[in-house]
Residue, then its C-alpha position, 0 to 999 in steps of 0.5 A: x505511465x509505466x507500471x512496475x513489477x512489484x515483487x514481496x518483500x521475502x522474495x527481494x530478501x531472498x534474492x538479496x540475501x543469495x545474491x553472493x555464495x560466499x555469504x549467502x550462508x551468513x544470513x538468517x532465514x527470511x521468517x527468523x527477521x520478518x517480525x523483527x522487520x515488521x515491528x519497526x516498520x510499525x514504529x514508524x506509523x503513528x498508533x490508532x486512537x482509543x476511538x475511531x471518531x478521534x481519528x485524524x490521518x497526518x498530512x503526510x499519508x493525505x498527500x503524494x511525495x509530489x504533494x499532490x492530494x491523496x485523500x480524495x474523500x473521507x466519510x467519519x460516520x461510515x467509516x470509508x476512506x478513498x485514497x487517489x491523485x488527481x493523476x490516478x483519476x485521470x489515467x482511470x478517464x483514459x483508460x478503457x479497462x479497470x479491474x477491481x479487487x477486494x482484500x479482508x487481509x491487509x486492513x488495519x483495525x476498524x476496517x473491514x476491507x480494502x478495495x482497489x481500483x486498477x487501471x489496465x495500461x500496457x497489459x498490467x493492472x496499475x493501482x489508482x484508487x484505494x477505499 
């Protein structure tokens, strides 16, 4: 597996919107379209329910494009999901390093972090596993 560089999504804007002279002028400071872009991302996720105990999460975010499950385990009355494929677990098997890492910031309502576990391969840290 070949991990790839992943860059944010200012920085492709930035590199976009730069990429020709002639127009880089024409296009809007990268925070003047950030809300306007995150808004309909947004659109795109279905809403929350009122309460958590409603909540169901739809088949497409329980499966990988390939179709493989996703949703390795699901705990309702503690709140805790633990997303992984059946090939992320086995690329953590063979690997002897993992680095693990928590974030507050990018969790949705209701949760109060998100944590990650990597593999190291070929001196890059791939995410495998996501509770």
């Amino acid at each position: 597996m070949i991990a790839e560089e992943t860059k944010s999504i200012s920085a492709i804007y930035d590199e976009e919107a730069s990429a020709e002279p002639s127009t880089s002028g024409c296009f809007p400071l990268f925070k003047r379209v950030k809300s306007t872009m995150y808004s309909h991302r947004a659109e795109q996720y279905p809403e929350l329910p009122n309460h958590r105990r409603d909540l169901q999460i739809p088949v497409p975010f329980r499966t990988t494009k390939a179709g493989e499950d996703f949703l390795l385990w699901q705990c309702a009355s503690r709140h805790i999901l633990v997303f992984a494929a059946g090939s992320n677990i086995r690329l953590l098997a063979a690997m002897r390093t993992w680095g693990m890492d928590g974030t507050f910031k990018i969790v949705p309502q209701w949760y109060q972090q998100l944590f990650t576990i990597r593999a190291f391969v070929v001196d890059k840290l791939v995410p495998a596993v996501y509770c």
